[in-house]
N, C-alpha and C positions, 0 to 999 in steps of 0.2 A: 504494500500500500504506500503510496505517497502524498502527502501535504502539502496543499499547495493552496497558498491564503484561505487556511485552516479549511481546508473543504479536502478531507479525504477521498482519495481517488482510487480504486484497484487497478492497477495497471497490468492487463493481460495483452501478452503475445501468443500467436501462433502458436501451437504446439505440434512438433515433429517429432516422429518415430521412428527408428530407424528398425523395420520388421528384417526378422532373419529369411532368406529363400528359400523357399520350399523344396521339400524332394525333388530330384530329377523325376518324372512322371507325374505327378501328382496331377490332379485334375480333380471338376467338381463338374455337374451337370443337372438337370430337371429330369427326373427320370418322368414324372408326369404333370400337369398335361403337355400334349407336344403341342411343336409348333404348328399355329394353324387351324389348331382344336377350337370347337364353340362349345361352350361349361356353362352351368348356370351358375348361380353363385349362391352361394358363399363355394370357392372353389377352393380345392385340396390341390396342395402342390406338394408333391415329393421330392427331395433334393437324394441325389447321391455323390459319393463321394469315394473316389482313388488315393492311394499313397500318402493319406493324412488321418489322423483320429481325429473325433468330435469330443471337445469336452466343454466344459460351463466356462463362460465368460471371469476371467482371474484366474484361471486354474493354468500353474507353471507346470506345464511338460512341452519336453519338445516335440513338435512334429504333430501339436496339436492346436485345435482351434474352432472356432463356429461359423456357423451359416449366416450372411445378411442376405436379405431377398430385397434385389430393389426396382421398384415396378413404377410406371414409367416413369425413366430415368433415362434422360437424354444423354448427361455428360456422364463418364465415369468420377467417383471422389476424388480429390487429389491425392495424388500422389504420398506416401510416408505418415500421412495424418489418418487419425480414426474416422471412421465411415459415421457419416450426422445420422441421428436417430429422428427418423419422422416419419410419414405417411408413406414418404416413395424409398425410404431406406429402412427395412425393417429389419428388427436383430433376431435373431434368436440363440442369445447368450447363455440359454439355460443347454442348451446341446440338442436340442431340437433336429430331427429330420423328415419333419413334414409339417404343413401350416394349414391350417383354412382361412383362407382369404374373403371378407365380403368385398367386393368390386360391383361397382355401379356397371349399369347394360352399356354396351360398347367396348372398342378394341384397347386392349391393354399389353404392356411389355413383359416380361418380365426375366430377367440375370439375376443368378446367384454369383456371391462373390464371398471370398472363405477368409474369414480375419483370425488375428490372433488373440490370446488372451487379453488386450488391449481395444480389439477391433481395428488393428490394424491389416490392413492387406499384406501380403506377402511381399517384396520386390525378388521377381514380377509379379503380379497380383495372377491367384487361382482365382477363377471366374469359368460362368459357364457362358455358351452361347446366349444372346437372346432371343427368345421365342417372343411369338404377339399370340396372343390369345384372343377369342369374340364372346362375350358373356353376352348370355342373352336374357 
């Protein structure tokens, strides 16, 4: 905190992480619904996952980490920083490998992208393809 003509300020910066890289293979993907698919909603998505463990968001092992689902989501997060927690970045820090989703009727995105204890992405970040989906 700093004072400044007595009016305390918290002065925050950026936060960067510098994540370890994943396996050689590692990979992460939707195993359902595929691309293309028209769902009704609330829709069930299955995430899986290659060459990495799921554990709960905090939890120090290596070579392990959780699922964020981020639906539509134009840009990818930056780079070294934690993935933002909100509607179109969703966590599931508890080790989760499946969601139901309520999504409004109309065409929707959706990437998995695998962070680390932190919610930080791998460099290079494990992600899956994006699929679009049609909720009807």
């Amino acid at each position: 905190m700093i004072k400044i003509l007595g009016i305390t300020t918290l002065l925050t910066l950026p936060l960067t992480i510098s994540a370890a890289p994943p396996p050689e293979g590692a990979s992460t993907r939707i195993i359902s619904p595929a691309d293309g698919d028209t769902v009704s909603s609330p829709v069930t998505v299955v995430f899986g996952l290659t060459g990495l463990g799921v554990a709960p968001a905090g939890t120090d092992k290596e070579n392990t980490g959780h699922h964020h689902l981020l639906v539509d989501v134009e840009e990818l997060p930056p780079a070294g920083e934690p993935i933002p927690s909100d509607d179109h970045h969703r966590h599931f820090g508890g080790g989760q490998t499946e969601a139901s989703l309520d999504l409004a009727p109309g065409e929707h995105t959706l990437q998995l992208i695998f962070g680390d204890k932190n919610h930080t992405p791998h460099t290079p970040p494990v992600m899956s393809e994006k699929i679009t989906i049609t909720v009807e």
